[in-house]
C-alpha positions as CSV (number, residue, x, y, z in Angstrom):
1,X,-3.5,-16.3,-3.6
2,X,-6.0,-13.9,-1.9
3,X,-8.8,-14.3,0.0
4,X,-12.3,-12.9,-1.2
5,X,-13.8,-10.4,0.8
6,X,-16.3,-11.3,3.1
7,X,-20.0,-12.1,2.0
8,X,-22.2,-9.6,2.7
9,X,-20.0,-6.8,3.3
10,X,-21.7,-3.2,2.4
11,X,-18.3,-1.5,1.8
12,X,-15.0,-3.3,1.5
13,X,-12.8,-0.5,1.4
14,X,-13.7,-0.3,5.2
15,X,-10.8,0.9,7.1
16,X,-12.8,-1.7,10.3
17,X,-10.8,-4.7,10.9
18,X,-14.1,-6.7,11.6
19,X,-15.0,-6.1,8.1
20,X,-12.0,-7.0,6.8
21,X,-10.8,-10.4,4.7
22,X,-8.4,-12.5,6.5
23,X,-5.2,-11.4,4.3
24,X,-6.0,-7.8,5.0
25,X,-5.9,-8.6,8.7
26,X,-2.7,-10.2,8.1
27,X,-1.0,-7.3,6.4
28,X,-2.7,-4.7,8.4
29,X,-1.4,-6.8,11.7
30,X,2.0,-6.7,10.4
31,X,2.4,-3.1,10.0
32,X,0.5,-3.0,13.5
33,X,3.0,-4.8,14.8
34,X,6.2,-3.6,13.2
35,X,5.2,0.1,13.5
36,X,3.6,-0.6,17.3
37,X,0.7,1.1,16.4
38,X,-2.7,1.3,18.7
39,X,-5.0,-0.2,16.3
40,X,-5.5,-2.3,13.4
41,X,-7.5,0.3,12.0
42,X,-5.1,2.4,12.1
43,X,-2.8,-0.1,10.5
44,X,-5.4,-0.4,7.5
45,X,-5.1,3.6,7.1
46,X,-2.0,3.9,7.0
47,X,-1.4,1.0,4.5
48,X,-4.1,2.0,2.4
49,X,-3.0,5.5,2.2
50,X,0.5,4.4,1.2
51,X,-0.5,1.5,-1.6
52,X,-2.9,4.5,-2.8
53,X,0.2,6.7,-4.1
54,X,2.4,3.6,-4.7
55,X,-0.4,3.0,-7.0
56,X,0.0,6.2,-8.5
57,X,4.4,5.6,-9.2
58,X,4.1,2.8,-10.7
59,X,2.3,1.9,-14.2
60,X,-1.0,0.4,-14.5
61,X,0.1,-2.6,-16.1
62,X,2.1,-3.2,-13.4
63,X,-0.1,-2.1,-9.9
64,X,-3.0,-4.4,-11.8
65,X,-0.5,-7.7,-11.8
66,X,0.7,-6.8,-8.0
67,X,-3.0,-7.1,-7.3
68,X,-3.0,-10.7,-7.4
69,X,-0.4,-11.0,-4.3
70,X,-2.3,-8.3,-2.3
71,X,-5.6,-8.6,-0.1
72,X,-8.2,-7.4,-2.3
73,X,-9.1,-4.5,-0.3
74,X,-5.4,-3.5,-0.8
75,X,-5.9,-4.2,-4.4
76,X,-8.2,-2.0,-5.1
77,X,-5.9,1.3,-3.4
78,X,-3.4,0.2,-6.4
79,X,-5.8,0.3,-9.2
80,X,-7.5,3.8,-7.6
81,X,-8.3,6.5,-9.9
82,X,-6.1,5.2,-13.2
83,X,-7.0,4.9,-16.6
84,X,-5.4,1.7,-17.4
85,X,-3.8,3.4,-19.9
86,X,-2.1,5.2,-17.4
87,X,1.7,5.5,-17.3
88,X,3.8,5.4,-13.8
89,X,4.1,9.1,-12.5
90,X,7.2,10.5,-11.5
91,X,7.1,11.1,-7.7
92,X,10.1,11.9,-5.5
93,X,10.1,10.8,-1.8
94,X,9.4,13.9,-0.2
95,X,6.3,14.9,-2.1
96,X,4.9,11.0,-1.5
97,X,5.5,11.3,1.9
98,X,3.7,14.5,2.5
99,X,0.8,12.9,0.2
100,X,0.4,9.3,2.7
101,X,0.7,12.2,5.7
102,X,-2.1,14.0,4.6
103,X,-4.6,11.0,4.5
104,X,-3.3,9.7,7.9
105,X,-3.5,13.3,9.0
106,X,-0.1,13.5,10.4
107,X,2.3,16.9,10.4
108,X,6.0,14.3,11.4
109,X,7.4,14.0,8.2
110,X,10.2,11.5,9.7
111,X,7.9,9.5,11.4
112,X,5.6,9.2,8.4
113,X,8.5,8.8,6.0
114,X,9.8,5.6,8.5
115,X,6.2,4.1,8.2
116,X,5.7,4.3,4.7
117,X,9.1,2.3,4.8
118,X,8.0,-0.5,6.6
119,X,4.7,-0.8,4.6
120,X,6.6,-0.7,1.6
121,X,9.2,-3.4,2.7
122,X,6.6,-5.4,3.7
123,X,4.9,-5.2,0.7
124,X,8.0,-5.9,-0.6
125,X,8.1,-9.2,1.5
126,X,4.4,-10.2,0.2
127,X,5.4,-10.4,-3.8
128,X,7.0,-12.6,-5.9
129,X,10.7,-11.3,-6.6
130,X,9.8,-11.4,-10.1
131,X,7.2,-8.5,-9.0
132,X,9.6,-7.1,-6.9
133,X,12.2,-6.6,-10.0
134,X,10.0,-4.9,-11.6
135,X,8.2,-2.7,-9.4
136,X,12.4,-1.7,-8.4
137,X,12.8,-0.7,-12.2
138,X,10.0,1.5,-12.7
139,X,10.3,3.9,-9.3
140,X,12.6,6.6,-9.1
141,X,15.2,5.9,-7.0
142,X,14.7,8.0,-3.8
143,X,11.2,5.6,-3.8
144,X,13.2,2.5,-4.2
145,X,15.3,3.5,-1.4
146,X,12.5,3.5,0.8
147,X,11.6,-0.3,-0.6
148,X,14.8,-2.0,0.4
């Protein structure tokens, strides 16, 4: 179960932890802290930059019911820019690294590639396993690799 935004906010999509629903400061503290990143903020980036193009490998149907486990600032990055017709894209590891790089504007391949890991694990961590099965069936494997 997620918890609504908060009232009043003018943009939730706002990368500013005091704008930000209590599960999204969960999840973005977690990948703070597993990562030992600076900020929160830049926590929220990061995550939201990687859901974005694991939004993208996956198929509609499927990012729409992960929604319901995520924060629903997080949900929306899964549901960005699809038709809901949409059909999961084939992405390989390298190129969805070097797209999650690009939004947190970093040129370290390895050190992006080993934080896109631990946001995906702990994504991983946050669904049911039913979720989980089926978000492993759908990527290609170098993805799932990163997942595990």
């Amino acid at each position: 179960m997620t918890t609504p935004p908060l009232q009043d906010d003018p943009n939730p999509n706002d990368p500013n932890p005091a704008r930000s629903s209590a599960t999204l400061h969960a999840f973005a503290g977690q990948v703070q802290r597993r990562l030992g990143l600076d900020t929160e903020s830049e926590a929220e980036v990061l995550t939201r930059a990687t859901l974005n193009e694991f939004g993208k490998a996956v198929s509609a149907g499927l990012a729409q019911d992960l929604t319901v486990s995520l924060p629903p600032e997080l949900s929306a990055e899964l549901r960005a820019q699809r038709p809901s017709d949409d059909q999961a894209r084939s992405i390989g590891r390298a190129e969805f690294v070097d797209a999650v790089s690009g939004a947190v504007h970093s040129v370290d391949a390895e050190e992006v590639e080993r934080q896109v890991e631990q946001v995906l694990r702990l994504l991983r961590e946050w669904l049911p396993e039913s979720d989980v099965d089926r978000t492993l069936e759908q990527l290609p494997g170098d993805l799932v690799e990163l997942m595990r």
